[in-house]
C-alpha positions as CSV (number, residue, x, y, z in Angstrom):
1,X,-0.9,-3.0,16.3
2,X,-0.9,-6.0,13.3
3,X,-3.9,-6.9,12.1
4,X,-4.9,-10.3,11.2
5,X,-7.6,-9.9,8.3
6,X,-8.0,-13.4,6.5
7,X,-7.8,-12.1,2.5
8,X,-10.2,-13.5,0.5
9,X,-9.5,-15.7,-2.1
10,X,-9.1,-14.2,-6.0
11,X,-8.5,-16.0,-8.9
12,X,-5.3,-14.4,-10.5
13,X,-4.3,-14.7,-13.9
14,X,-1.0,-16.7,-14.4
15,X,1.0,-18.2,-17.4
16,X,4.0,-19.8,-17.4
17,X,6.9,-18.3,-20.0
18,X,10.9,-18.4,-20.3
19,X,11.1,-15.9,-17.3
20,X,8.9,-18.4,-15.3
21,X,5.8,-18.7,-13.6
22,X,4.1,-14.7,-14.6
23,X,0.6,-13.3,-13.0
24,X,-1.2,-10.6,-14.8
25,X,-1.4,-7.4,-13.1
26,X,-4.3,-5.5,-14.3
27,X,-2.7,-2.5,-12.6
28,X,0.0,-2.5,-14.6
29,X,-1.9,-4.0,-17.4
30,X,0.9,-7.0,-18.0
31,X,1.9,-10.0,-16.9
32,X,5.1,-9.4,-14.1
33,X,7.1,-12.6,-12.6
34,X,4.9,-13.9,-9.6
35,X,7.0,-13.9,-6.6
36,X,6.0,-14.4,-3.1
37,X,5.9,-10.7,-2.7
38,X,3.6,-9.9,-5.9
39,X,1.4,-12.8,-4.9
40,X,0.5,-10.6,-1.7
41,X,0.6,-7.1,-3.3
42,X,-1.9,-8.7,-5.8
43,X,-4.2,-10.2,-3.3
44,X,-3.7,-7.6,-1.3
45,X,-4.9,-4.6,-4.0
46,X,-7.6,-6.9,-4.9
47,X,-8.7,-6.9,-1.5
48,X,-8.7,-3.5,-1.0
49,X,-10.4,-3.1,-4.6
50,X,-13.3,-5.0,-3.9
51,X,-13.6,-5.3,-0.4
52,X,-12.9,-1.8,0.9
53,X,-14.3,0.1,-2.5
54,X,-11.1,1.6,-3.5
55,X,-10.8,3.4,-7.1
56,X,-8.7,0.8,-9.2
57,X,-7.7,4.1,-11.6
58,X,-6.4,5.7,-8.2
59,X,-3.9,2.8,-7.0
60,X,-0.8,2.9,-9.0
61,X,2.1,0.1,-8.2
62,X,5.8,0.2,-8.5
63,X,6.0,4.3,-8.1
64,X,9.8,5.0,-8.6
65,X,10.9,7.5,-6.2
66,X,14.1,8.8,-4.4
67,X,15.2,8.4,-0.8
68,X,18.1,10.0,0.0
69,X,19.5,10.2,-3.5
70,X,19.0,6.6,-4.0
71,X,16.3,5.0,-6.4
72,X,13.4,3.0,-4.4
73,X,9.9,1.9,-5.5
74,X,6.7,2.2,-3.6
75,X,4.8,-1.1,-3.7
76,X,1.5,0.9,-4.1
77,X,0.3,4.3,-4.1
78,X,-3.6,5.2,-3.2
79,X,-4.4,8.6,-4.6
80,X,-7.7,11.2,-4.3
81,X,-9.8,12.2,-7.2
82,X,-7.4,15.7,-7.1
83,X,-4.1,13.6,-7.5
84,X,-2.9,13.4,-3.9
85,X,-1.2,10.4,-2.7
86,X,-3.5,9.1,0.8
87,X,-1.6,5.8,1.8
88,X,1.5,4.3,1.1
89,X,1.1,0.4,1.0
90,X,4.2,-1.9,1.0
91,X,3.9,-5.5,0.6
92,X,6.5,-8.2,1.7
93,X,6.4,-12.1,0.9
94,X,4.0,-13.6,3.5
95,X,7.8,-15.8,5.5
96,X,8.7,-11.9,5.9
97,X,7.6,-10.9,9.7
98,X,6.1,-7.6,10.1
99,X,8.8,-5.6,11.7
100,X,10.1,-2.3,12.7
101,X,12.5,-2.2,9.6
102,X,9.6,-2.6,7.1
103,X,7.8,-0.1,8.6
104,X,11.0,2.3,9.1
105,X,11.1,1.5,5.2
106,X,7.6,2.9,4.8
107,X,7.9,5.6,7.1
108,X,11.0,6.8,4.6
109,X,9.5,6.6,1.5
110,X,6.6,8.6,3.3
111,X,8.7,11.3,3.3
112,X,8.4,12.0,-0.1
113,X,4.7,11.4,-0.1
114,X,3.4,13.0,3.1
115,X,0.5,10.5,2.7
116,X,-1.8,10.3,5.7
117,X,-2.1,6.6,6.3
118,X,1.0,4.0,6.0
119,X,0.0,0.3,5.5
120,X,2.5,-2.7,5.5
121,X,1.4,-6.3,5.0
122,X,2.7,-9.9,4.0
123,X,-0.5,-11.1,3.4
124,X,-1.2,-12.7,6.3
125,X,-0.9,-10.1,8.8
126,X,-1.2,-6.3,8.1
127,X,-0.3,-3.0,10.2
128,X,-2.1,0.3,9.4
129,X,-1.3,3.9,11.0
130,X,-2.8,7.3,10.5
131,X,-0.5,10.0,10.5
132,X,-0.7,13.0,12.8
133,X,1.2,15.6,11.2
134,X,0.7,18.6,13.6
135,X,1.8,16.3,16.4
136,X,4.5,14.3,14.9
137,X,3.3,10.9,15.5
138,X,0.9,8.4,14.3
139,X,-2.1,6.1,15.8
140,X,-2.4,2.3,14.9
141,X,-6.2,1.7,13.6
142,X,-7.8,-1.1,14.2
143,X,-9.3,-1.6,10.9
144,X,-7.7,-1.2,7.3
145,X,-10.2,1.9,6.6
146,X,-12.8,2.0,3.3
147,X,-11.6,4.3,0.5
148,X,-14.7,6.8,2.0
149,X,-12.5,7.4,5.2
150,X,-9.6,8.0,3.9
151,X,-10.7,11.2,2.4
């Protein structure tokens, strides 16, 4: 089920330098090159910052990680107060559809995480599952959940 959620609007901080057009990610704490794909992942995180109460300490972005011996990186990571990892986000530029090889791309990187909810957006549309462990499947929700119900 995609979800079409209208982000609000947040002013990012951006600077031009040899590299290019940069936006600071205060999640990161530095100033990365501002693609299509960061633009979403920082709306995005902002969103879920100050719209569905997440912890900023508890989201952590880039998260190196290997997939069947190969070297990947999360997009985002949302973690508990005891260190767990509760959703796997991944973020794509907003001309990238939503489709069943970005979310076989989450579903794999899950499998190091064992999260319990998988998000992928573009920024313009988003898709969000709950995973059912003990039944081997997952359910669409019909609402990007607050950071209260996800624990």
């Amino acid at each position: 089920m995609i979800l079409h959620t209208q982000l609000p609007e947040y002013e990012l901080k951006t600077r031009r330098s040899e590299a290019g057009l940069e936006v600071f990610d205060d999640f990161r704490k530095k100033y990365v090159s501002f693609t299509p794909e960061e633009f979403v992942r920082q709306r995005f995180l902002l969103f879920l910052v100050h719209e569905k109460k997440y912890p900023k300490s508890l989201i952590s972005v880039e998260k190196s990680l290997k997939v069947n011996g190969l070297d990947k990186r999360a997009d985002a990571l949302v973690y508990d107060a005891a260190g767990r990892v509760r959703m796997v986000v991944e973020c794509k530029a907003p001309s990238v559809p939503l489709s069943q090889d970005v979310f076989d791309q989450i579903v794999r990187y899950n499998m190091v995480y064992k999260s319990d909810y998988l998000l992928i957006t573009n920024g313009l549309s988003h898709a969000c599952v709950r995973m059912n462990y003990a039944e081997n499947s997952y359910n669409y929700l019909v609402e990007i959940p607050k950071f209260s119900e996800l624990l």
